[in-house]
C-alpha positions as CSV (number, residue, x, y, z in Angstrom):
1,X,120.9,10.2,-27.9
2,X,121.7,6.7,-29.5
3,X,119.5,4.3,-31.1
4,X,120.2,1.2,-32.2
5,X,123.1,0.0,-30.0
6,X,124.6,-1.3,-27.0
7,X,127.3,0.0,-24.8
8,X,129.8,-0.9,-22.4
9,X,132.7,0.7,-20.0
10,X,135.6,-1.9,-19.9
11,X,138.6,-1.7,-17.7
12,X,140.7,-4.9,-18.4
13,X,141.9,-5.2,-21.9
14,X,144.7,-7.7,-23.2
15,X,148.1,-6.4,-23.4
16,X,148.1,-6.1,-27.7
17,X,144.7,-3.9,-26.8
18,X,146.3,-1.9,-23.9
19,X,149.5,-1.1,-25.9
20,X,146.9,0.4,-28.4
21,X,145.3,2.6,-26.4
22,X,148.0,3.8,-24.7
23,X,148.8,4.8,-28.3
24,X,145.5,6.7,-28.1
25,X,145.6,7.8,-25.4
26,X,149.6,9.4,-25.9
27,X,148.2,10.8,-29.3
28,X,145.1,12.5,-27.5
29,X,145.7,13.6,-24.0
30,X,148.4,16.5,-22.5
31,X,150.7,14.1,-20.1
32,X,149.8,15.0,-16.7
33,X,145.7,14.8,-17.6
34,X,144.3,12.7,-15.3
35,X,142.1,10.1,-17.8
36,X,138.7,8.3,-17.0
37,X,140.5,4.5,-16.1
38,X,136.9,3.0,-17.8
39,X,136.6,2.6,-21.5
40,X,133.3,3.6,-23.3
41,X,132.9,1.2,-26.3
42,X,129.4,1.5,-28.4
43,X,128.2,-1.1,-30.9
44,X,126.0,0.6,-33.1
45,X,123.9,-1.8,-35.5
46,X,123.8,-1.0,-39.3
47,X,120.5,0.9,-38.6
48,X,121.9,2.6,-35.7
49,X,122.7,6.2,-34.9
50,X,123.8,9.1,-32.7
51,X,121.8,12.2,-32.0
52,X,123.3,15.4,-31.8
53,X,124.2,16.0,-28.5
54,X,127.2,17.6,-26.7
55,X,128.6,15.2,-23.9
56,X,127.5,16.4,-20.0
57,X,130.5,17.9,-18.3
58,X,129.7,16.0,-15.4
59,X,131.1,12.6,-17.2
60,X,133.6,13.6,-19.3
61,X,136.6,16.6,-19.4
62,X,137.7,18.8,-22.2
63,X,138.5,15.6,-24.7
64,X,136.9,12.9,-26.2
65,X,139.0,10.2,-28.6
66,X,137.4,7.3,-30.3
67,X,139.0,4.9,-32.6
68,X,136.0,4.2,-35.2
69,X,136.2,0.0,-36.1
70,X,134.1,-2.1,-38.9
71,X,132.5,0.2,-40.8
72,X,133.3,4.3,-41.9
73,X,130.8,7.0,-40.9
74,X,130.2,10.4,-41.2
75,X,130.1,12.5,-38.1
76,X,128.5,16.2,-37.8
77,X,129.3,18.3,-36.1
78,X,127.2,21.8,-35.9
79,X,127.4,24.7,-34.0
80,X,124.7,25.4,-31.0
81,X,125.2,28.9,-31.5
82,X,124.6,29.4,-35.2
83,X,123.2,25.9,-37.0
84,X,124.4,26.9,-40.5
85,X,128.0,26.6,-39.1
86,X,128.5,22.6,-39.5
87,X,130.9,20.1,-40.7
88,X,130.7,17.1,-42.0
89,X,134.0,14.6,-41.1
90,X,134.3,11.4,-42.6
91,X,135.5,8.9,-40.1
92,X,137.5,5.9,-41.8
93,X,137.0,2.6,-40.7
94,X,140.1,2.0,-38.1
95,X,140.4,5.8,-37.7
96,X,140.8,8.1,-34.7
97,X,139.1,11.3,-33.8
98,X,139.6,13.8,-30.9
99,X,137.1,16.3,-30.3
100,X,138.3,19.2,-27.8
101,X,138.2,23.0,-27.6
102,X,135.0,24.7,-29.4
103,X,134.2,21.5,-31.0
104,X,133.8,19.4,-27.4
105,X,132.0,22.5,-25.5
106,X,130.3,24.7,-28.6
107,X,129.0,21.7,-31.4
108,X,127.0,18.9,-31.2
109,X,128.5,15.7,-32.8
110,X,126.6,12.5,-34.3
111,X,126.9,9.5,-36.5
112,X,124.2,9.7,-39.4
113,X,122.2,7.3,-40.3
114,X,123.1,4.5,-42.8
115,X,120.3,6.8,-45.7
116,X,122.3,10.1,-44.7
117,X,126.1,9.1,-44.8
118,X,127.1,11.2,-47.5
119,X,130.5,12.8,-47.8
120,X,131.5,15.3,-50.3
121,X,128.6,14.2,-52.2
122,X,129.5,10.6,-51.8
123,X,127.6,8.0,-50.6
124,X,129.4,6.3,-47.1
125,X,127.6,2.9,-46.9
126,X,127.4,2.7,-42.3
127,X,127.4,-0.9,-41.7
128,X,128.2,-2.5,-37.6
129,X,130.2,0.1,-35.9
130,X,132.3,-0.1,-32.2
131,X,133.8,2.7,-31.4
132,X,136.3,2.5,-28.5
133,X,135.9,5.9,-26.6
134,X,138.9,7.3,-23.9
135,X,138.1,10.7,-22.2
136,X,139.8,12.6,-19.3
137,X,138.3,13.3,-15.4
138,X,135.8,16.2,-15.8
C-alpha cells in the first residue's frame, strides 16, 4: 500500500521523545487500553505515497495516531461502502491525527501524491514525510 518509503518499529526513544509520546499517546488512547509497546514510523520520499487501504485487524486495535513531521499532506479518507462519501483532511506539518470509530473500520485512508495534494482548492506542496504511528493491541 506505500510507495516510495521506508519503515521502521522502534521501541527505545530518548527521554524528550518519550515524554512526547506519552503526550500522544494520553491525547489518543482510553487509560486502561493496552497499546502496541513498538512504534511504526514511515519515511515517505517527496514522490512517495499511501494507497488507500484500511489497516488489518490482526495488527492493529480500534485506534491509530500519527504525529505527521517535515512536510503537510492531505489524507483521504473514503468510505468502502459508498465512494462518493470522502473527506479530504489536511494534515499540518507537526500535527496529530487519530483515526478510530467508522473512520478506522469503514474508510480507507491515504497520503496523496505530491501532483494531488490539494486542499480546499489549494495546492499542499508534499515534500519528505515521517510519520510517528502509536496504535493499541488488536
Amino acid at each position: 500500500a506505500i510507495r516510495g518509503c521506508r519503515e521502521t518499529e522502534i521501541s527505545h526513544w530518548s527521554e524528550e521523545s518519550q515524554q512526547i509520546l506519552q503526550r500522544v499517546r494520553d491525547t489518543a488512547f482510553p487509560p486502561g487500553v493496552p497499546q502496541l509497546s513498538l512504534v511504526h514510523v514511515l519515511d515517505l520520499d517527496k514522490t512517495g505515497y499511501i494507497k488507500p487501504h484500511v489497516d488489518s485487524v490482526k495488527f492493529c486495535g480500534c485506534t491509530i495516531a500519527g504525529l505527521s513531521l517535515l512536510s503537510s499532506s492531505v489524507m483521504l479518507l473514503v468510505s468502502e461502502q459508498n465512494p462518493e462519501d470522502w473527506m479530504a483532511l489536511l494534515l499540518p506539518r507537526r500535527s496529530l491525527y487519530i483515526i478510530r470509530g467508522a473512520a478506522r473500520y469503514e474508510f480507507t485512508h491515504e497520503i496523496l501524491k505530491d501532483e494531488e495534494s490539494f486542499f480546499d482548492g489549494q495546492k499542499i506542496p508534499r515534500e519528505r514525510r515521517i510519520s510517528v504511528i502509536c496504535r493499541n493491541l488488536p
